[in-house]
VEXVOVEX-858756 format. One record per atom (N, C-alpha, C): residue in three letters; x, y, z. Coordinates in steps of 0.05 Angstrom, whole numbers, plus 5000, padded with zeros to 4 digits. Example, Ala and Ser with C-alpha at 12.3 -4.5 7.8 and 13.67 -1.06 7.14 Angstrom:
<rs>
ala526448865156ala524649105156ala526449345156ser525749555142ser527349795143ser525850015157
</rs>
This chain:
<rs>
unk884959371707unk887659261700unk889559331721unk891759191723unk892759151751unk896259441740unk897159461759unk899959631753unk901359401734unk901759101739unk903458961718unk902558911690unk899258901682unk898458931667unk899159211646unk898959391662unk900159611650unk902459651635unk904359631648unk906459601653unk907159391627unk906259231626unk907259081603unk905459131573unk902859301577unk901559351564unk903359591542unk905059751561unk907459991546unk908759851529unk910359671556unk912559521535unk910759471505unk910359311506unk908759181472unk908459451462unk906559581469unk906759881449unk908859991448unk911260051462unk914660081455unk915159981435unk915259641439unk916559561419unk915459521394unk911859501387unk910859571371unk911759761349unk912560031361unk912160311359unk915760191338unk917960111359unk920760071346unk920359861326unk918359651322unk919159521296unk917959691274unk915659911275unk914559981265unk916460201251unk917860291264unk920260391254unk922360251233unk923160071250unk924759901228unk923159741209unk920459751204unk919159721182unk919559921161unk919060201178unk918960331160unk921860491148unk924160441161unk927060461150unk927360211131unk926260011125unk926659741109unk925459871084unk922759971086unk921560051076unk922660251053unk924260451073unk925660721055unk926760701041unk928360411040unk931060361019unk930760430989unk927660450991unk926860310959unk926560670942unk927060860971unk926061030970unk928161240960unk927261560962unk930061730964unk930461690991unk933661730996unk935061671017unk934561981034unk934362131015unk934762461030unk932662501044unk929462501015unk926962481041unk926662291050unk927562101058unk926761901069unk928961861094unk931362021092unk932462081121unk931262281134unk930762511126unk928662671135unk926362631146unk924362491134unk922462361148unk923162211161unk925061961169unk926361831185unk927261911214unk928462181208unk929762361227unk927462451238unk925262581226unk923362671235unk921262361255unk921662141249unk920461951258unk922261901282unk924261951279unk927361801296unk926461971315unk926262231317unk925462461339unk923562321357unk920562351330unk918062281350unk918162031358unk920761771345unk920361491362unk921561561391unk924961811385unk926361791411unk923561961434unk921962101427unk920562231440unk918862161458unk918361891436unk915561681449unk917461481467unk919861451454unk921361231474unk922261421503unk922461681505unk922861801527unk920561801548unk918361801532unk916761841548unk915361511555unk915361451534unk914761121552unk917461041576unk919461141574unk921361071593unk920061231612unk919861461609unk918661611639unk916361491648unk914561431636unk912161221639unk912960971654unk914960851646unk916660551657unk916460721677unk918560901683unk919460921712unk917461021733unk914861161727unk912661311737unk912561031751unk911560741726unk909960591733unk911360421747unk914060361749unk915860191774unk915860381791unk916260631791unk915760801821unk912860751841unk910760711818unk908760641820unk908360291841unk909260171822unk909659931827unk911859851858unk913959941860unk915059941879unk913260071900unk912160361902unk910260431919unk908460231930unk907260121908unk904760021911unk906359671925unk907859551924unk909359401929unk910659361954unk910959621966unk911459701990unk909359762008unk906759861998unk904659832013unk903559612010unk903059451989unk902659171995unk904159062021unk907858982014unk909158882040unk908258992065unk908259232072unk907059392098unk904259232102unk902059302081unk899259182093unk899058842091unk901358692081unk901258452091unk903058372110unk905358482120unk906558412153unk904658582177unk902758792171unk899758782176unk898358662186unk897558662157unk895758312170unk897257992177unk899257992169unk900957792179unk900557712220unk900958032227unk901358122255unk898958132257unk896758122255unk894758192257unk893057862263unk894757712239unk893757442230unk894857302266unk897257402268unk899357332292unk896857312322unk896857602325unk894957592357unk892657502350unk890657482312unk888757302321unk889357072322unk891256942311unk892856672325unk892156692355unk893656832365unk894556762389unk891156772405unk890356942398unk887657042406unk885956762406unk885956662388unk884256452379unk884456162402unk887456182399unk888956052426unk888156012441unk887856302455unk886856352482unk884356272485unk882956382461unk880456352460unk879956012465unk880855892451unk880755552442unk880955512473unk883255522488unk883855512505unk882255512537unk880955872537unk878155932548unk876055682547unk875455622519unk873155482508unk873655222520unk875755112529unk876654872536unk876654872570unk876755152578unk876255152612unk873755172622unk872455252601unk869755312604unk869355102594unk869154952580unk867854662569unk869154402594unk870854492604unk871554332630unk870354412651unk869754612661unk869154782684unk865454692675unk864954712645unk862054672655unk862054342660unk863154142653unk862953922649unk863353812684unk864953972698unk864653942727unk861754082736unk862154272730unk859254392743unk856754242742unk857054152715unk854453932708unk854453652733unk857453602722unk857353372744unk856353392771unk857053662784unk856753802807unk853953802811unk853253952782unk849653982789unk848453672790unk848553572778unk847853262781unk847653042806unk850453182817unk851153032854unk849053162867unk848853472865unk847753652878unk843753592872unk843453522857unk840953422851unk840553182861unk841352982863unk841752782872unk842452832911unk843252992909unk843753012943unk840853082954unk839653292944unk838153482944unk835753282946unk834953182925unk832552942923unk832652672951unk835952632961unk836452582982unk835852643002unk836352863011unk835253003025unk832753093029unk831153123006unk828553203011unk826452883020unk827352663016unk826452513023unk826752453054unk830252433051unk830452463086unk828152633106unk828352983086unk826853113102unk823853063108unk822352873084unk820552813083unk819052673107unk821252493103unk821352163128unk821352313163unk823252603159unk822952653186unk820752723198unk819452913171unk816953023175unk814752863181unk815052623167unk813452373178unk813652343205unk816052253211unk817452183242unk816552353258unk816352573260unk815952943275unk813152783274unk811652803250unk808252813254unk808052663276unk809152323269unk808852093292unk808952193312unk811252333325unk812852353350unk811052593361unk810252733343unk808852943364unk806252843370unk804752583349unk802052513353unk802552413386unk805252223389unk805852073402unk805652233425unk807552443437unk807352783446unk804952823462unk803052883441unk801052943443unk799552743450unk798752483454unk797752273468unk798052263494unk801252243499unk802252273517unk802452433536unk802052743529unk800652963540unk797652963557unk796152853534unk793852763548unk793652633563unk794352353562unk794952123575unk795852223611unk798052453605unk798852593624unk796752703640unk795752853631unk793652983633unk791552823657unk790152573637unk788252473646unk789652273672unk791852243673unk792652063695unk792952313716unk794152483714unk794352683734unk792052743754unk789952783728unk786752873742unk786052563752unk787252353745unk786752133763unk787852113791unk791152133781unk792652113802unk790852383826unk790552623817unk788952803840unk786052733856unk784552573828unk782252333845unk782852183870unk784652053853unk786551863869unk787552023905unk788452183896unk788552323912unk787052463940unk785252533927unk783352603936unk781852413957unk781152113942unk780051853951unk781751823975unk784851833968unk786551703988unk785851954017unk786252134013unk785152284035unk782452264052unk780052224030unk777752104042unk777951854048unk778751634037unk779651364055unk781251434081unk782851614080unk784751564103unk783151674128unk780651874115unk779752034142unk776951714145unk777251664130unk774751464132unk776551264145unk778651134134unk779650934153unk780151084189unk781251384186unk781351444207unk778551504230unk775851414220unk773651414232unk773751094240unk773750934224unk772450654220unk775250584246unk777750634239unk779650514266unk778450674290unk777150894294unk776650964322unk774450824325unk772250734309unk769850644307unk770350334317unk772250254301unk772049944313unk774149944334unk775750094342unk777050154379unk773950104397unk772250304387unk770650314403unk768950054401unk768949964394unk767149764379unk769049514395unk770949464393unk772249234406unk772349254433unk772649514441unk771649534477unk769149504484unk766649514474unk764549454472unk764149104473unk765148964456unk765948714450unk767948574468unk769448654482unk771148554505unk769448614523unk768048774536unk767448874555unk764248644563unk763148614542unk762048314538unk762148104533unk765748034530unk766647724526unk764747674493unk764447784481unk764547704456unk767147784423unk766547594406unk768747574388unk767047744362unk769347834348unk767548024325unk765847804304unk766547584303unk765147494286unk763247364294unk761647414330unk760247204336unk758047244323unk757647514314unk754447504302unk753047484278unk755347344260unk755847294231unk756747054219unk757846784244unk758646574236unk756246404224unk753646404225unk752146384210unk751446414188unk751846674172unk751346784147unk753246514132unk752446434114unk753746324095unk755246514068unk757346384058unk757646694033unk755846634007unk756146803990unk755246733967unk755546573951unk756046403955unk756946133928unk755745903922unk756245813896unk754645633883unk756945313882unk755145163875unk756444843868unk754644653856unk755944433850unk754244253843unk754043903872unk752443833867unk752043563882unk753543293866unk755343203878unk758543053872unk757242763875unk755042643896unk755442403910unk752542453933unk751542243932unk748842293948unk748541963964unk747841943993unk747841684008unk745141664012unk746141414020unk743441334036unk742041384061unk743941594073unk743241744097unk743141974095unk741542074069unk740542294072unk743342514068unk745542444063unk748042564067unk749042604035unk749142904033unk749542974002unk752043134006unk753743073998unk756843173985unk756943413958unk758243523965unk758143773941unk761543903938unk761444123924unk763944173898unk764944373924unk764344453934unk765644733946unk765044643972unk767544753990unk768544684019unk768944944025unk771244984051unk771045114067unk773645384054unk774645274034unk775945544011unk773945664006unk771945653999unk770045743983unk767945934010unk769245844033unk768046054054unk766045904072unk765445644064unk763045494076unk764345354117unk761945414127unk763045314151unk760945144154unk760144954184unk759244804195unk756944944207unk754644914196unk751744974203unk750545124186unk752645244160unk751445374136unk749045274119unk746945314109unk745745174096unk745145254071unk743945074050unk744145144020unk742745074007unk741245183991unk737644983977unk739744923953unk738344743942unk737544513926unk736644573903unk737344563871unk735244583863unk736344373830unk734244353809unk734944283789unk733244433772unk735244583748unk733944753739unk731944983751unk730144953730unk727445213760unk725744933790unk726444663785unk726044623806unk726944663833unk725244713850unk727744753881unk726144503891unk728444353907unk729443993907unk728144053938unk729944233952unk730744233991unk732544413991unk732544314029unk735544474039unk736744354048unk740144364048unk741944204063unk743644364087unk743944254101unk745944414122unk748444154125unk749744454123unk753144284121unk754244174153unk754843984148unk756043764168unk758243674176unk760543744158unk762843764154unk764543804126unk765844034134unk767244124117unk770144004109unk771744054085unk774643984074unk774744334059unk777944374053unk778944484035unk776644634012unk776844343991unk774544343966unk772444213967unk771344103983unk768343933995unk766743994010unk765143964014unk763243944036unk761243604040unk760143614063unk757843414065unk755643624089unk753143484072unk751443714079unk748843434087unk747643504110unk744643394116unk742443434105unk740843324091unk738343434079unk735943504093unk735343654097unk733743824120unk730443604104unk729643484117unk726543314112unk724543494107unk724043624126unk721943854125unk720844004107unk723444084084unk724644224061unk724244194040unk724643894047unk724943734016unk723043764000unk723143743968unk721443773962unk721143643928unk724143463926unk724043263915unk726743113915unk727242883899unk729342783905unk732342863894unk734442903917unk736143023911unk738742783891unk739642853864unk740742593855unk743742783845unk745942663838unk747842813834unk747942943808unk749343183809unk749743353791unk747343643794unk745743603813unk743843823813unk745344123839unk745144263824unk746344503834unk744744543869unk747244683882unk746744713908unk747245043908unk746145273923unk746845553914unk745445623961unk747245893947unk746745983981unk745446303968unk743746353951unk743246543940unk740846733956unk739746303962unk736046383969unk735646433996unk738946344014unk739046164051unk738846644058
</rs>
């Protein structure tokens, strides 16, 4: 039960106690006045007695009550102030929660670019690493390449030195060799204008004088007294000796002697066998 419960719980018994009184003065009339002031007086005592002391009781319990009233007010401007900085607290807090709920919402974003850069990059780095592999295979070819042209170029080298001591023999050799050759009125090619070169043709045109025309002339190296068998297929036909030359032609005599069947056009002429 609370101090106001109390508190009003007296009152009613106070006033209980005073009608109970004036019940019992209503009561007395009927009565003797003498004992019945007497006992009255004697009740009037113990009511003023009980009414003193329920008044001291009242005032215990509003001293009470005001106490308790006063520590109530104190422990609720208390917690009032209390209610206050967690206000404010909460604030801040709310506040915090909102820099941080911003601050992560950048960071996220941040981490996101940054992931995105990153996967960028690692591809870039990827592609270089590709590129690097290429470029050093490339490098490295190239190295060799180096390499093997070098040990060429020093072949090379080498050759060019032995040619040069070799050309430098073959020019004293043919110095000597052309004084030899002046000193007898002869020409370097006198003893080779015979040889015919190596080359082949076909027969273009064939007369009636024995006079056969062919594909290759005097480009092809042929001179005047060269001669050249005959053949068709594995047959061998004769021999012709050339009679006069052009550019890209020849006409060639058919040697009789030789022959050894009839020469008709298109059958190959060769200086393979002369």
């Amino acid at each position: 039960m609370s101090l106001v419960g109390k508190i009003f719980t007296m009152l009613i018994l106070i006033m209980s106690i005073v009608f109970m009184a004036f019940a019992m003065m209503v009561f007395a009339t009927h009565k003797n006045w003498k004992t019945a002031a007497a006992g009255l007086q004697t009740k009037l005592t113990a009511a003023d007695q009980a009414n003193r002391d329920a008044k001291e009781l009242l005032q215990r319990l509003q001293t009470d009550l005001a106490r308790e009233q006063a520590a109530r007010k104190a422990a609720l401007a208390a917690l009032q102030v209390r209610a206050a900085g967690a206000e404010q607290r909460l604030a801040a807090k709310e506040k915090e929660l909102g820099d941080l709920t911003a601050a992560h919402s950048q960071a996220t974003q941040t981490a996101k670019e940054a992931q995105t850069r990153l996967t960028t990059l690692e591809d870039e780095t990827k592609k270089l690493r590709d590129d690097l592999r290429g470029e050093q295979k490339k490098v490295d070819q190239a190295f060799l390449t180096v390499v093997d042209l070098t040990d060429k170029l020093n072949q090379a080298e080498s050759l060019r030195q032995n040619l040069e001591e070799v050309n430098t023999q073959a020019t004293k050799q043919m110095s000597q060799m052309k004084q030899v050759l002046d000193a007898h009125g002869l020409r370097p090619d006198t003893l080779v204008t015979h040889i015919p070169p190596k080359v082949e043709g076909i027969v273009t045109d064939v007369s009636t004088k024995d006079l056969v025309e062919i594909s290759i002339g005097a480009d092809d190296g042929l001179k005047v007294g060269h001669t050249l068998d005959v053949c068709r297929g594995d047959q061998y036909l004769g021999r012709i000796v050339i009679k006069r030359t052009e550019p890209d032609r020849a006409v060639g005599q058919v040697m009789k002697e030789l022959q050894r069947g009839q020469i008709k056009r298109g059958d190959r002429v060769t200086t393979k066998f002369s």
